[in-house]
Every structure is written in structure tokens, then in C-alpha cells.
C-alpha positions in Angstrom: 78.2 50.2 97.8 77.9 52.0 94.9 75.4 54.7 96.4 78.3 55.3 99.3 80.8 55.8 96.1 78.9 58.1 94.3 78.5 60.6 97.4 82.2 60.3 98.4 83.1 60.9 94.4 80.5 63.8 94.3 82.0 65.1 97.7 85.2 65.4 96.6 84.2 67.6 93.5 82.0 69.8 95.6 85.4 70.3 98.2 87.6 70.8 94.7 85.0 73.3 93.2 85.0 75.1 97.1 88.8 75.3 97.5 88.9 76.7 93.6 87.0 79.5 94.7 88.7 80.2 98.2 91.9 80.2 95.8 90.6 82.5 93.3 89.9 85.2 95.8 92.9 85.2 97.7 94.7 85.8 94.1 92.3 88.4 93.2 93.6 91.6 93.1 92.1 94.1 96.0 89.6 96.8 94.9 90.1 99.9 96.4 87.1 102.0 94.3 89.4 105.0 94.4 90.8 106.9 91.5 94.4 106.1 92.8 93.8 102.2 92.7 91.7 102.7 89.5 95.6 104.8 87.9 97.2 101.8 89.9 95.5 99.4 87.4 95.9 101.1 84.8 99.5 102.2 84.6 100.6 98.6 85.9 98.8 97.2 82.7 100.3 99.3 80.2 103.9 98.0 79.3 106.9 100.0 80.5 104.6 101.9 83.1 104.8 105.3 82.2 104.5 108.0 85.1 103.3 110.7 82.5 100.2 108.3 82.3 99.9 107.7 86.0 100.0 111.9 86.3 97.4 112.1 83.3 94.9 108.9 84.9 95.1 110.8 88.3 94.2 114.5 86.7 91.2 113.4 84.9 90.2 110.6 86.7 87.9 112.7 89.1 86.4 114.4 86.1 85.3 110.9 84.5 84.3 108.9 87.5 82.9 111.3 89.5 83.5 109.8 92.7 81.2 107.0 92.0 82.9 104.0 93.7 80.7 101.5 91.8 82.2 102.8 88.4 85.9 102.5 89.9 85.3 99.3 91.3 84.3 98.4 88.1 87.1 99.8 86.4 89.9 98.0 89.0 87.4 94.5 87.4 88.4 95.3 84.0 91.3 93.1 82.3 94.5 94.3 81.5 93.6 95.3 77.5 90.1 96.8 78.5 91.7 99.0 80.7 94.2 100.3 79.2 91.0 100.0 75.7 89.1 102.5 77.9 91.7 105.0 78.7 93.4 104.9 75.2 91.2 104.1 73.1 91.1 101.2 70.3 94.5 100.9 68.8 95.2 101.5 65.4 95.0 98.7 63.0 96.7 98.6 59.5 94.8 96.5 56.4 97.2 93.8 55.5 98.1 93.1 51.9 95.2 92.7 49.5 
């Protein structure tokens, strides 16, 4: 009985850990590996979503990426802050009070 418990208890956690994953990439966002999804990404992360960024992502993108898909894909990956980290840069930090 307890053998029979086990394997229905380990069953159901294998069917939670399987619908976890079907759920996680329906939400996931869709990769396109183009320079227009990799400006979509970016300009939809940064707050306010400035077109003069979108322009300025979609004039240099070519000239960064290169047309390699693999590095857009990768790009379209990144989260919200390390996007908008590569394009911009760090931002500034002030020292606090000594």
C-alpha cells in the first residue's frame, strides 16, 4: 500500500512539474531574432516607451548585430534591466552620505 502511494504521490509531482513547463512557454514571450523584435523589447522595457529610442534601436541595430539571429534571439532572452543595461549603459549611481 504504501509502494502504490508513493508512485501516485511521485506522479502527481512529475504531472505538476510538466504542466509548469507547458505554462511557462505559452507565457513566454515569442522570439522573432530580428532587429525589429529585438527594438520591440527594448523600447517596451524602458518606462514611458520613447519612439526617439525605438528610431535610434532600429538605425544601429544592424550595425551591432550584424544579422546574426543567434545574438538577437539572445537579446529578445534578456530581462527587462539587461536590456535596456546593454543599450544604455550602467546608470549613474550617486555615493550616499559618508
Amino acid at each position: 500500500m504504501t509502494g502504490v502511494l508513493r508512485g501516485l504521490g511521485l506522479g502527481v509531482v512529475v504531472a505538476i512539474v510538466v504542466a509548469s513547463c507547458v505554462v511557462k512557454r505559452v507565457n513566454a514571450p515569442r522570439l522573432t531574432g530580428t532587429c525589429e523584435g529585438v527594438c520591440a523589447h527594448y523600447v517596451a522595457c524602458k518606462p514611458g516607451h520613447p519612439e526617439p529610442d525605438r528610431i535610434r534601436c532600429e538605425a544601429e541595430c544592424p550595425l551591432v548585430f550584424s544579422g546574426d539571429r543567434d545574438a538577437l534571439l539572445s537579446f529578445e532572452s534578456l530581462s527587462c534591466r539587461n536590456a535596456v543595461e546593454y543599450i544604455d549603459g550602467m546608470p549613474s549611481q550617486t555615493a550616499g552620505p559618508s
